[in-house]
ROSE-4610 file (N, C-alpha, C; in Angstrom, 1 decimal, always signed):
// ROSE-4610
residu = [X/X/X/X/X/X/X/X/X/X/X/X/X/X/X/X/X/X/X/X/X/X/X/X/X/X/X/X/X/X/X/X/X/X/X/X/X/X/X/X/X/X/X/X/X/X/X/X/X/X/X/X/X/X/X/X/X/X/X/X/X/X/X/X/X/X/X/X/X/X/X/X/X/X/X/X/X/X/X/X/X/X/X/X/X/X/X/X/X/X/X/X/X/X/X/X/X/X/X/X/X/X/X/X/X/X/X/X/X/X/X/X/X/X/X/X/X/X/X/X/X/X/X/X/X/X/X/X/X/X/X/X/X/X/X/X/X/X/X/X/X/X/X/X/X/X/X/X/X/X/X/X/X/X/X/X/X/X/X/X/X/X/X/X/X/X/X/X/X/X/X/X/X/X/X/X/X/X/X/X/X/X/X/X/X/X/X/X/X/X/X/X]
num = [1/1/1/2/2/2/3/3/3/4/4/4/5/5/5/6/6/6/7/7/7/8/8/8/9/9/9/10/10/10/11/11/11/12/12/12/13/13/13/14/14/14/15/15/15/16/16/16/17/17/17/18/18/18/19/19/19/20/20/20/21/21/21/22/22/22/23/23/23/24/24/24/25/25/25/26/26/26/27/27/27/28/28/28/29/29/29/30/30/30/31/31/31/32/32/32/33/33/33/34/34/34/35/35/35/36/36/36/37/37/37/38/38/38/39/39/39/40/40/40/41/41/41/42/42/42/43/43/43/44/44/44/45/45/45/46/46/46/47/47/47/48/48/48/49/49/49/50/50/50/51/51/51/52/52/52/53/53/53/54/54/54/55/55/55/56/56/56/57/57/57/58/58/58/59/59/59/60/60/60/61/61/61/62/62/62/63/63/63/64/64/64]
x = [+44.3/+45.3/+44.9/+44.7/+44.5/+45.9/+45.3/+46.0/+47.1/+48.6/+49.2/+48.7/+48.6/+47.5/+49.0/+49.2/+50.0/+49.8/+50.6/+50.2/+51.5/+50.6/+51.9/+51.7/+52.9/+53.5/+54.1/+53.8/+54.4/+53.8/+54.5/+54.4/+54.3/+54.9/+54.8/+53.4/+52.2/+51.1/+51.7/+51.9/+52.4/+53.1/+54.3/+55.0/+54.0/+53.4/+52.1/+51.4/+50.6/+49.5/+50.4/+51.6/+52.3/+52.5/+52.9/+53.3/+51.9/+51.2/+49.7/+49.0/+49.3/+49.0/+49.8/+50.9/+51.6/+51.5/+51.6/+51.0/+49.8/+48.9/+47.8/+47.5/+47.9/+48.6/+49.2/+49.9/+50.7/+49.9/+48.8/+48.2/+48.1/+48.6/+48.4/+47.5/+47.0/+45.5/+45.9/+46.4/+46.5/+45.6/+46.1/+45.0/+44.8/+45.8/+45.5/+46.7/+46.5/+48.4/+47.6/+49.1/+49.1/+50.1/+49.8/+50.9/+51.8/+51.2/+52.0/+52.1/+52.7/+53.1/+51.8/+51.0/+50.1/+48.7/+48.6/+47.7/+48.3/+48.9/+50.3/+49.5/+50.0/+49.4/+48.1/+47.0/+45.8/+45.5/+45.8/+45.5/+46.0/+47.1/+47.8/+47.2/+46.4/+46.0/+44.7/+44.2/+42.5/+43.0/+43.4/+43.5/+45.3/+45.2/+46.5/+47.3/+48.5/+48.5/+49.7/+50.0/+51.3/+52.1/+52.6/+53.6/+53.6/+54.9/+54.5/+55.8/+55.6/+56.6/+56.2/+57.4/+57.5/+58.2/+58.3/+59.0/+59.7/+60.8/+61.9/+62.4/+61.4/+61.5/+60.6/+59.3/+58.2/+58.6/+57.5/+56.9/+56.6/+57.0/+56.8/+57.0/+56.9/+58.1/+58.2/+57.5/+57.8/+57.9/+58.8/+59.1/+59.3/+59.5/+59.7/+61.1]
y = [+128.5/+129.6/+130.6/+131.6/+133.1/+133.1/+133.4/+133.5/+134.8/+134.8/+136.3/+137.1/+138.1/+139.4/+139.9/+140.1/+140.7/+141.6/+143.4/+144.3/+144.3/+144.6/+144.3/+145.9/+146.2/+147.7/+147.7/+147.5/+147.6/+148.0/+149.0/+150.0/+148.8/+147.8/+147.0/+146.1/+146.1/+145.8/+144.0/+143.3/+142.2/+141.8/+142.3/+141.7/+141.9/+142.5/+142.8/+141.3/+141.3/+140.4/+139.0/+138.6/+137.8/+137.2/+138.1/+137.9/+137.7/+138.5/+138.3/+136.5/+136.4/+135.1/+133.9/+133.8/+132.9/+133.1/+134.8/+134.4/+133.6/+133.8/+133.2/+132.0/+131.7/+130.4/+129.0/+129.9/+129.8/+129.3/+130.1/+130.0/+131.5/+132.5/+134.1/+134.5/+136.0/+136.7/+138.0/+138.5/+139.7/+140.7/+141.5/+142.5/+143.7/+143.7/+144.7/+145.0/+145.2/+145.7/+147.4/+148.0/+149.5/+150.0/+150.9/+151.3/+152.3/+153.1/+154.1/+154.6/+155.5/+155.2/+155.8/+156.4/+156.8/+156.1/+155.5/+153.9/+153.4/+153.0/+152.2/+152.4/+153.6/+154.4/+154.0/+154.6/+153.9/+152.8/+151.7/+150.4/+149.7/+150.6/+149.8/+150.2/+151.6/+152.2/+151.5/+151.3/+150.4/+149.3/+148.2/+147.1/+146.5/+146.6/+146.5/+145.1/+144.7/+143.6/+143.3/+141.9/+141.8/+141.6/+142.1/+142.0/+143.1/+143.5/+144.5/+144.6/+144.0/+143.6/+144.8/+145.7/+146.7/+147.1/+147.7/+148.4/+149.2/+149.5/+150.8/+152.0/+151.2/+152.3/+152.7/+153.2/+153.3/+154.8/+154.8/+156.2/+157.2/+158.3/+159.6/+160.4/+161.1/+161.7/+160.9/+160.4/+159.7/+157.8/+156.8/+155.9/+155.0/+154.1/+152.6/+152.9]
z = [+82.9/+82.9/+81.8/+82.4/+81.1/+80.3/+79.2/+77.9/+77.6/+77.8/+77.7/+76.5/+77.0/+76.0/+75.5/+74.4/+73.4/+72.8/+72.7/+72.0/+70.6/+69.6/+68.1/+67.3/+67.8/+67.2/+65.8/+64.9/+63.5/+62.7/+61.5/+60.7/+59.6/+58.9/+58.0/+58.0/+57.3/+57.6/+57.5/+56.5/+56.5/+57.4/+57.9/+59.2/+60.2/+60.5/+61.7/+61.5/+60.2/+60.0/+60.7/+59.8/+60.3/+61.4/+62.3/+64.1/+64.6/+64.1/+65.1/+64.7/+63.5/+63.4/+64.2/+63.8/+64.4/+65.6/+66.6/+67.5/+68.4/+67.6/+67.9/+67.7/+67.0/+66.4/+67.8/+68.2/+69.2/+70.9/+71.1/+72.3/+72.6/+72.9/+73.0/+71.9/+73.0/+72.9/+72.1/+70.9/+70.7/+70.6/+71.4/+72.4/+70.8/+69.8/+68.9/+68.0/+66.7/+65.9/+66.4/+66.3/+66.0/+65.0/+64.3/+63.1/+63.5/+64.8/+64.8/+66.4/+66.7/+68.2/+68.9/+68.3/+68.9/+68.9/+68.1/+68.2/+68.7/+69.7/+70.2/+71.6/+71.9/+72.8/+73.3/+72.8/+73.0/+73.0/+72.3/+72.4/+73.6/+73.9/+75.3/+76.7/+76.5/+77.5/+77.4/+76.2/+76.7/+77.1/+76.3/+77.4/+77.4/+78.5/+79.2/+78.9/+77.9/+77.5/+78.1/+78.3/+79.1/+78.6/+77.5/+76.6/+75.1/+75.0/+74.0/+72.8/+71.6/+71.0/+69.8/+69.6/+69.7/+68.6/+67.2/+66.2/+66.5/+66.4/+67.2/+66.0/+65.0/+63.9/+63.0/+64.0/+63.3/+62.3/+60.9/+60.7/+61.4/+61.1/+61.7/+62.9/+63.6/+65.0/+66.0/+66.5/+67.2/+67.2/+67.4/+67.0/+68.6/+68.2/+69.6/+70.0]
């Protein structure tokens, strides 16, 4: 069984590093962290991850 691909949207580099581990940790593939919604953006458009756990209050104009 393929492994769920996970995209990690967070501005706090620590809480990023965090989740990506434990996720991994876990059995899931993290496809990539992004800091901002526009590396958010691109990471999710190169590879397509099936799940996207998401900061709703990033830095700068545009946010989650």
């Amino acid at each position: 069984m393929a492994k769920v691909k996970v995209l990690i949207v967070e501005d706090e580099l620590l809480a990023a590093e965090d989740m990506k581990e434990q996720l991994e940790e876990s059995g899931y593939e993290v496809t990539g962290v992004a800091r901002t919604y526009e590396d958010a953006l691109k990471l999710f458009k190169n590879d397509l991850p099936d799940l996207v756990l998401l900061d709703i209050q990033l830095d700068g104009e545009k946010d989650g």
